[in-house]
LOKE-593932 format. One record per residue (C-alpha): residue number from 1; residue in three letters; x, y, z. Coordinates in nm, 3 decimals, always signed. Layout:
 seq type       u       v       w
 NUM  Ala       X       Y       Z
...
***
This chain:
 seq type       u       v       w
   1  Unk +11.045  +7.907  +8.134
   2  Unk +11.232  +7.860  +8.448
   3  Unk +11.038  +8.022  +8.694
   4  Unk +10.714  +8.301  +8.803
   5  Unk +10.827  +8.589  +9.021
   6  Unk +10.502  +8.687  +9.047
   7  Unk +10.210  +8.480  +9.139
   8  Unk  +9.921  +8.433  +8.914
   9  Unk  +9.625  +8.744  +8.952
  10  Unk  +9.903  +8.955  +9.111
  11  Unk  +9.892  +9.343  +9.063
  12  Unk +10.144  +9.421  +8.798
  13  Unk +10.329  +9.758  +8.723
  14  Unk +10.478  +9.844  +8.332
  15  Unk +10.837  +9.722  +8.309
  16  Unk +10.820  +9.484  +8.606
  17  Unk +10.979  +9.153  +8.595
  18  Unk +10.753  +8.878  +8.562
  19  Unk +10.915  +8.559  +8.523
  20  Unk +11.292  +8.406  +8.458
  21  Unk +11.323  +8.219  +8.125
  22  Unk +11.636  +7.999  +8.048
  23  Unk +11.817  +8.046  +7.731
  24  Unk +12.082  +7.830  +7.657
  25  Unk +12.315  +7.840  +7.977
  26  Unk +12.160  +8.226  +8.131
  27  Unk +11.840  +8.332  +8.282
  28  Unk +11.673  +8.671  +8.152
  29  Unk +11.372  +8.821  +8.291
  30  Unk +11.044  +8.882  +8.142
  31  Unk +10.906  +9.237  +8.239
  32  Unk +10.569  +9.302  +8.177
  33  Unk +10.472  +9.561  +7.884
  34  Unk +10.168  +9.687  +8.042
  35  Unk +10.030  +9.741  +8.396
  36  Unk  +9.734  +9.549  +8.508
  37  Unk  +9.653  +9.209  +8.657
  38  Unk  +9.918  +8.900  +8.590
  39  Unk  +9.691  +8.541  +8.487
  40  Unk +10.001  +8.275  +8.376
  41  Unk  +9.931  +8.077  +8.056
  42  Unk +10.211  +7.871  +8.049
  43  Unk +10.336  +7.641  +8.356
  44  Unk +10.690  +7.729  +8.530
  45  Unk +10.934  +7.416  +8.450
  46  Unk +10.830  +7.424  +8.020
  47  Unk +10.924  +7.482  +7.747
  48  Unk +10.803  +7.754  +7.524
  49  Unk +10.829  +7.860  +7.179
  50  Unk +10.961  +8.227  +7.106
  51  Unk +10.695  +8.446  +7.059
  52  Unk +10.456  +8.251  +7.279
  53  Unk +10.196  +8.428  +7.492
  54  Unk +10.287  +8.334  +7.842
  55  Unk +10.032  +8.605  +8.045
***
């Protein structure tokens, strides 16, 4: 994961973009499938494995 757009306990809307993940040499966003309140479970800067809860 490259990066948060949103900071952690934020106010988060269905379909919003959450965070920027690296694969291979492009970014893609993560939107959020629900609306609610963001809490990060995996730190900016890592690696994670597909699948992986992140929020």
């Amino acid at each position: 994961m490259e990066r948060w757009l949103v900071e952690d306990g934020a106010v988060v809307r269905e379909g919003e973009a959450l965070a920027a993940a690296r694969i291979g040499n492009a970014l893609h966003d993560i939107v959020s499938s629900a609306s609610g309140h963001l809490a990060w479970m995996a730190p900016a800067g890592g690696l994670i494995d597909p699948g992986c809860i992140i929020a």
